[in-house]
C-alpha positions as CSV (number, residue, x, y, z in Angstrom):
1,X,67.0,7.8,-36.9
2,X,69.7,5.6,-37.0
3,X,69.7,2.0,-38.6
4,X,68.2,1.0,-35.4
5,X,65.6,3.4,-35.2
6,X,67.1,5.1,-32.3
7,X,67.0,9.4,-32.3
8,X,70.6,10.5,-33.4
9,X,72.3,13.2,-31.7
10,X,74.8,15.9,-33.0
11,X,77.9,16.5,-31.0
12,X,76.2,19.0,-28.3
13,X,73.9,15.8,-27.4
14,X,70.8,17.7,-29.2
15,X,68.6,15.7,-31.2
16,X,69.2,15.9,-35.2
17,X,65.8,17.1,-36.4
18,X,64.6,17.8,-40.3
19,X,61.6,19.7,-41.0
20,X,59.3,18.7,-43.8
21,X,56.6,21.0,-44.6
22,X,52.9,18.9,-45.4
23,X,51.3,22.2,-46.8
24,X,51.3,25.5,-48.5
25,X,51.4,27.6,-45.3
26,X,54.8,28.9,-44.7
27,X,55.6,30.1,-48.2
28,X,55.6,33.6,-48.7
29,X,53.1,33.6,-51.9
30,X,50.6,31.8,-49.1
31,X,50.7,34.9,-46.7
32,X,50.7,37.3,-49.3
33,X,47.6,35.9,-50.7
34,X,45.9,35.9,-47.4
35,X,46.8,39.3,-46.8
36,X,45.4,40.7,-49.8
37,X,41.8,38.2,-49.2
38,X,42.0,39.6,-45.7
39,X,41.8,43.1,-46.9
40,X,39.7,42.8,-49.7
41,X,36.8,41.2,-46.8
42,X,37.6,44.3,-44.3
43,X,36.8,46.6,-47.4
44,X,34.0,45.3,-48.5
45,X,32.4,45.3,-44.4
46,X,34.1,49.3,-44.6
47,X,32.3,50.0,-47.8
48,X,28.6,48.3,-46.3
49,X,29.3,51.0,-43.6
50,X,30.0,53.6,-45.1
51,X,33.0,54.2,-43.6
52,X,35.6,56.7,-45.3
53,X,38.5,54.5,-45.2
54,X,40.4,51.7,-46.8
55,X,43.1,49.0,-45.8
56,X,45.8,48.0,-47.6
57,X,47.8,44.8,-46.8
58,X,50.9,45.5,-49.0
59,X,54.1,48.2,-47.3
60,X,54.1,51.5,-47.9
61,X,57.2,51.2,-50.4
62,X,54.7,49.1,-52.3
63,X,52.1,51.5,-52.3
64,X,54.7,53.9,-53.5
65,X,54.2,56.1,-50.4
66,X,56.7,58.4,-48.8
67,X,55.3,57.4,-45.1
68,X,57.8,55.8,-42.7
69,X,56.5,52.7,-41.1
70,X,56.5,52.5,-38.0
71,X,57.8,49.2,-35.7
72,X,56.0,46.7,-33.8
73,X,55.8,47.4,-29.9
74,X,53.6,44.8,-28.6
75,X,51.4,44.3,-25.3
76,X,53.9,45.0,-23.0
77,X,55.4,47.9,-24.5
78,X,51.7,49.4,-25.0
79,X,50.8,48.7,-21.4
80,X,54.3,50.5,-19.8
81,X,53.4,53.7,-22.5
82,X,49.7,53.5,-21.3
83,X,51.3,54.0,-17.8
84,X,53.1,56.8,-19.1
85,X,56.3,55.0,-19.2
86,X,58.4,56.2,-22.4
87,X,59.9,53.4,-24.3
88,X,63.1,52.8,-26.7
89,X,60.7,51.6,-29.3
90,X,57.8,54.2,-28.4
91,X,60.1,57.0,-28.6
92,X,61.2,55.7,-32.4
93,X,57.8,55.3,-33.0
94,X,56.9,58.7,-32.0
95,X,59.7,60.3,-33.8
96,X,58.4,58.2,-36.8
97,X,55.7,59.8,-36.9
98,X,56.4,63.2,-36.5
99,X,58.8,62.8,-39.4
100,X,55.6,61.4,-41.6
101,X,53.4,64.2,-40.7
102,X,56.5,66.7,-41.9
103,X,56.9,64.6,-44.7
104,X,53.2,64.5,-45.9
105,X,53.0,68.2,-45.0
106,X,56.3,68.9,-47.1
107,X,55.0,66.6,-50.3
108,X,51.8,68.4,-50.7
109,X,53.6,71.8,-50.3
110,X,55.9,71.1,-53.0
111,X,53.0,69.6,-55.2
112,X,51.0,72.5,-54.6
113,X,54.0,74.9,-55.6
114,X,55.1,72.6,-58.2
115,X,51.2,73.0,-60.2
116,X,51.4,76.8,-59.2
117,X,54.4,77.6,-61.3
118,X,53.3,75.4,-64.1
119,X,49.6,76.9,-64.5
120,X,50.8,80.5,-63.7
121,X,53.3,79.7,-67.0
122,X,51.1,78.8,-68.5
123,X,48.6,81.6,-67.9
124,X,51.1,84.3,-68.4
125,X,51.5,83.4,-72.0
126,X,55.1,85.9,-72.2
127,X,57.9,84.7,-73.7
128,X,60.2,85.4,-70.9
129,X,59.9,84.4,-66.9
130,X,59.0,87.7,-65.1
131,X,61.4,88.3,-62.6
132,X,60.6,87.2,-58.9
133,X,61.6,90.8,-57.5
134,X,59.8,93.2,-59.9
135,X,56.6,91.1,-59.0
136,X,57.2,91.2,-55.5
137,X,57.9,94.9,-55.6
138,X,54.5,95.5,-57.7
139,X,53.0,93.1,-54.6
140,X,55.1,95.9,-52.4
141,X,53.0,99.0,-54.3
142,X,49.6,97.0,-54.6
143,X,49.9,96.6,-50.2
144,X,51.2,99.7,-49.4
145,X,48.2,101.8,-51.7
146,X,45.8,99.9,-49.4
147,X,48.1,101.1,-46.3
148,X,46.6,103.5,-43.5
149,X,49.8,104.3,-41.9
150,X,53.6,104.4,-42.1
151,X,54.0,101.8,-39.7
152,X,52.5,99.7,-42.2
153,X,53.7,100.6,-45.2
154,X,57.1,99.8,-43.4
155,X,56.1,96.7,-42.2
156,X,55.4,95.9,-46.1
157,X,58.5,97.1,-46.9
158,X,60.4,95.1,-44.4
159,X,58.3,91.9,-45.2
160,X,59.2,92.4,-49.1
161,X,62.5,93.0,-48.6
162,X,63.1,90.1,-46.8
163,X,61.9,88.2,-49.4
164,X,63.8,89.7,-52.0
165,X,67.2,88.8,-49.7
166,X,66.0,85.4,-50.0
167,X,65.7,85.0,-54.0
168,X,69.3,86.7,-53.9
169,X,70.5,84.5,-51.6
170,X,69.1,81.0,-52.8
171,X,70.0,82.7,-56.6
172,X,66.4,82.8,-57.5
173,X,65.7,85.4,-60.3
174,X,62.2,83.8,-62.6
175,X,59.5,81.4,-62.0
176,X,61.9,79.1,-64.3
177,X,64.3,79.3,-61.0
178,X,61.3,79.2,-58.6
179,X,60.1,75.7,-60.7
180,X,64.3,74.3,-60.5
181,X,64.6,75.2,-57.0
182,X,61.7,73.1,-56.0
183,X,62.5,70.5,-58.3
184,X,65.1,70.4,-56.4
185,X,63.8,70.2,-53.1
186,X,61.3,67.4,-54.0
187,X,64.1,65.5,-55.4
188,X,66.2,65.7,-51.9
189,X,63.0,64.9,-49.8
190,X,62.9,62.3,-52.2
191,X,66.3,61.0,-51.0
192,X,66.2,62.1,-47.3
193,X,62.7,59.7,-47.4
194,X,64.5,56.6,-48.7
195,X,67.8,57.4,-46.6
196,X,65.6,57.4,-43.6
197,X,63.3,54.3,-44.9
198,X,66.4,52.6,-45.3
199,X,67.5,53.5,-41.4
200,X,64.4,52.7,-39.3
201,X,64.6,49.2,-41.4
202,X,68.4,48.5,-40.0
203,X,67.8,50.2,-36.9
204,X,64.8,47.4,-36.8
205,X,66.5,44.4,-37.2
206,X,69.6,45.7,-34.8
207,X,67.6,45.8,-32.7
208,X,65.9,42.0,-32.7
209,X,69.8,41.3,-33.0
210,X,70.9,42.8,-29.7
211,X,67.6,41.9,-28.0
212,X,67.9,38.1,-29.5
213,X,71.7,37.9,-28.8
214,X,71.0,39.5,-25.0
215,X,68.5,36.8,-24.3
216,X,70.7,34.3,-26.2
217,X,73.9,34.7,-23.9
218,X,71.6,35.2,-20.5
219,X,70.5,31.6,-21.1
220,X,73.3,30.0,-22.2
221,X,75.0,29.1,-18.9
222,X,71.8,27.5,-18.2
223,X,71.5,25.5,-21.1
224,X,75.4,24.1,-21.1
225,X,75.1,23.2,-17.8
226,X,72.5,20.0,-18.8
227,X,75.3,18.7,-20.5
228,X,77.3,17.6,-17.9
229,X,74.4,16.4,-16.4
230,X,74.7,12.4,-17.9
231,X,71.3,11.1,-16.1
232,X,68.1,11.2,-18.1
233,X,65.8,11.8,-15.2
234,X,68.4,14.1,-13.7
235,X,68.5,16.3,-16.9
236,X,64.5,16.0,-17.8
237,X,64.6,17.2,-13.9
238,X,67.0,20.0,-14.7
239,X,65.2,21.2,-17.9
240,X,61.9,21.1,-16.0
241,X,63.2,23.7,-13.6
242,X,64.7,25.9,-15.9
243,X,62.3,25.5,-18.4
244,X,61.8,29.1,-18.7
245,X,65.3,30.0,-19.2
246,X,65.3,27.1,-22.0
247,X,62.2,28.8,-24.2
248,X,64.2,31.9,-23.8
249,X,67.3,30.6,-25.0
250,X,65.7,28.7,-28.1
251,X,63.7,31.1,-28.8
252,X,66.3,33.8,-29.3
253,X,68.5,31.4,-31.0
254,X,65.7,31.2,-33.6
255,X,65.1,34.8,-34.0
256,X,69.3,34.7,-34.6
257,X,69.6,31.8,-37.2
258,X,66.8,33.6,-38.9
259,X,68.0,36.7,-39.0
260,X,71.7,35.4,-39.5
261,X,70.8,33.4,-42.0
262,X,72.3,35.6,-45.0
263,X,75.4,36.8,-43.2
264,X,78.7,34.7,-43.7
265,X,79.8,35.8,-40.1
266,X,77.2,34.2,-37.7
267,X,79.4,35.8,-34.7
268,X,77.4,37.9,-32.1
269,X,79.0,41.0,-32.4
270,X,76.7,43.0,-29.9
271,X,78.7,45.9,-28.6
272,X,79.1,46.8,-32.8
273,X,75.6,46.0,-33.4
274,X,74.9,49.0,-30.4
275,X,77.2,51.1,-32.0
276,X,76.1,50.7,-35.4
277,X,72.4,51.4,-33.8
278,X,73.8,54.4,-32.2
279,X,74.9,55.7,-35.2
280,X,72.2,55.5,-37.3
281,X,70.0,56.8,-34.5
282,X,71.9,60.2,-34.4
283,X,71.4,60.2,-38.1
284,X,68.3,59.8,-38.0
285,X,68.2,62.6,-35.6
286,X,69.8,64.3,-38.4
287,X,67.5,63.6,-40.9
288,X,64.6,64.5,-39.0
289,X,66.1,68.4,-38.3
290,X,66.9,68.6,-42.5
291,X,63.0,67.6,-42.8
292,X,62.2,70.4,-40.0
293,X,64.5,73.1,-41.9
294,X,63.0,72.1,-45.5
295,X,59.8,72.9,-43.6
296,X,60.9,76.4,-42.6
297,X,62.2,76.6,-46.6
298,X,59.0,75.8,-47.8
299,X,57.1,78.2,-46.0
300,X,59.2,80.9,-47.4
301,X,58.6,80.0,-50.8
302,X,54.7,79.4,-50.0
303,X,55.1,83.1,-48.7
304,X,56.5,84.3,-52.0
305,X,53.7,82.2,-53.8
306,X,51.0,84.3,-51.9
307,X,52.2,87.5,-52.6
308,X,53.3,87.0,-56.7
309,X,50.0,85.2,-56.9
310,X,48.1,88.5,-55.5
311,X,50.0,90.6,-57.8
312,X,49.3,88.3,-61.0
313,X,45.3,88.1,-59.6
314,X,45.3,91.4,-59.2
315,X,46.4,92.3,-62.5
316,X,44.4,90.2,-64.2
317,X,41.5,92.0,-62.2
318,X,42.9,95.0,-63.8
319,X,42.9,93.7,-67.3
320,X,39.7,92.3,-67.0
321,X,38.3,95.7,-65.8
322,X,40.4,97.7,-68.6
323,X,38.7,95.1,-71.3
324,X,35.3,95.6,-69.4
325,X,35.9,99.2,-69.9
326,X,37.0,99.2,-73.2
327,X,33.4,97.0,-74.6
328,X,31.6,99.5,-72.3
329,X,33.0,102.4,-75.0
330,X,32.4,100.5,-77.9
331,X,28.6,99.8,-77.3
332,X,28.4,103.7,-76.5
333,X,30.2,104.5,-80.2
């Protein structure tokens, strides 16, 4: 107000405003604190009925999950996908969670491998790593004495030898270089995860920017128009017909100063904002067909697993028969 308590007006004509909050409500610690009450309730109504599941109010990086989350579509995006109309956002979301599924499925593999190696070391009790080949050619014997035919003992010779060409290849001689290599892998997934974390979270807020900005400048024409309208009831007129475009336009000029708020440039730079989404989409892309070809690298190694773990089993059901044996003679003596 000015001195005599009139509304003041900044040099567009709008109405100088300042918000004073009365109440707790719009800091963050508030809505954090809700969250967790809110899910704490919902788990305790899970746990009266039984149910086999859990919430969890805080993000998956939080948690210290590997998932991906996924973005918000809303009602009218739900509706055109229920119609079977494919959407911008449902298609991300889609790919999201393909590339969660692959990732879960690619975590627990290398976990699985990971506690293999270590117990089978441990187990094994030599001083040196057996070699990956010799085992797989004992695995080679052990299948083919159990063969009816030729065909398949070449089949397990084809199968073997395949597998040997990939320990060559990938330099993999001992379970020492079985343990590294999948160190290794875990490590990169590890990356991969926070590279495409990291993507979906830009690709998120380019596009609010471009959606904001779109909505922004499809209003604006509207908007400036009012001001060289210099009749009250003429403009409360004008802003009652286009009081749709007007919500619009304020709207997305919220959504901008909110998410403009930390950049020194407050410029709408759409067309690079598309092609900085288009980018990161194709890398994305990218990402998604390393996580599909770490899949087909896991199998392989899960494949190598299965046949040293026969041969080590199988030994051991020899040495436990030999030992049977040998208290058998004893007793007799």
């Amino acid at each position: 107000m000015d001195k005599n308590g009139r509304r003041i007006r900044d040099a567009k004509g709008n109405y100088v405003w300042k918000s004073v909050p009365t109440t707790d409500w719009g800091e963050k610690e508030t809505l954090l604190h809700w969250r967790q009450e809110w899910a704490n309730y919902v788990n305790r109504e899970l746990e009266k009925k039984n149910a086999p599941v859990k919430i969890d109010h805080r993000s998956y990086k939080e948690q210290g999950t590997h998932q991906l989350p996924t973005i918000h579509e809303g009602p009218t995006v739900r509706a055109m996908e229920k119609k079977g109309i494919r959407t911008e956002k449902g298609n991300l979301n889609r790919m999201i969670r393909a590339a969660n599924a692959l990732l879960k499925k690619l975590i627990t593999r290398y976990q699985q491998l990971a506690a293999w190696i270590k117990e089978i070391k441990e187990n094994l009790n030599e001083p040196v790593s057996p070699s990956l080949s010799l085992l797989l050619m004992d695995y080679l014997k052990m299948r083919n004495a159990g063969a009816y035919s030729n065909k398949a003992k070449n089949n397990n010779l084809k199968q073997v030898s395949a597998e040997i060409v990939y320990l060559e290849q990938h330099d993999l001689s001992t379970l020492d270089d079985l343990q590294a290599v999948t160190d290794q892998y875990r490590e990169k997934l590890d990356q991969l995860n926070r590279k495409m974390r990291d993507s979906e979270k830009r690709q998120k807020e380019l596009k609010e920017l471009i959606s904001a900005a779109e909505r922004y400048g499809s209003t604006k024409e509207v908007v400036d128009d009012m001001k060289n309208i210099h009749f009250k009831m003429k403009r409360d007129q004008y802003r009652k017909d286009h009081e749709m475009d007007f919500n619009i336009h304020f709207a997305a000029k919220r959504t901008l100063d909110n998410l403009l708020k930390d950049m020194p440039d407050k410029t709408l730079h759409i067309s690079q904002w598309k092609e900085e989404e288009k980018q990161l989409s194709a890398e994305y892309d990218a990402d998604y067909e390393e996580l599909k070809r770490q899949r087909e690298e896991s199998k392989e190694l899960f494949r190598i697993q299965a046949q040293i773990d026969s041969v080590l089993k199988e030994r051991e059901r020899i040495q436990e028969q030999q030992s049977e044996q040998r208290k058998q003679q004893m007793d007799r003596t």
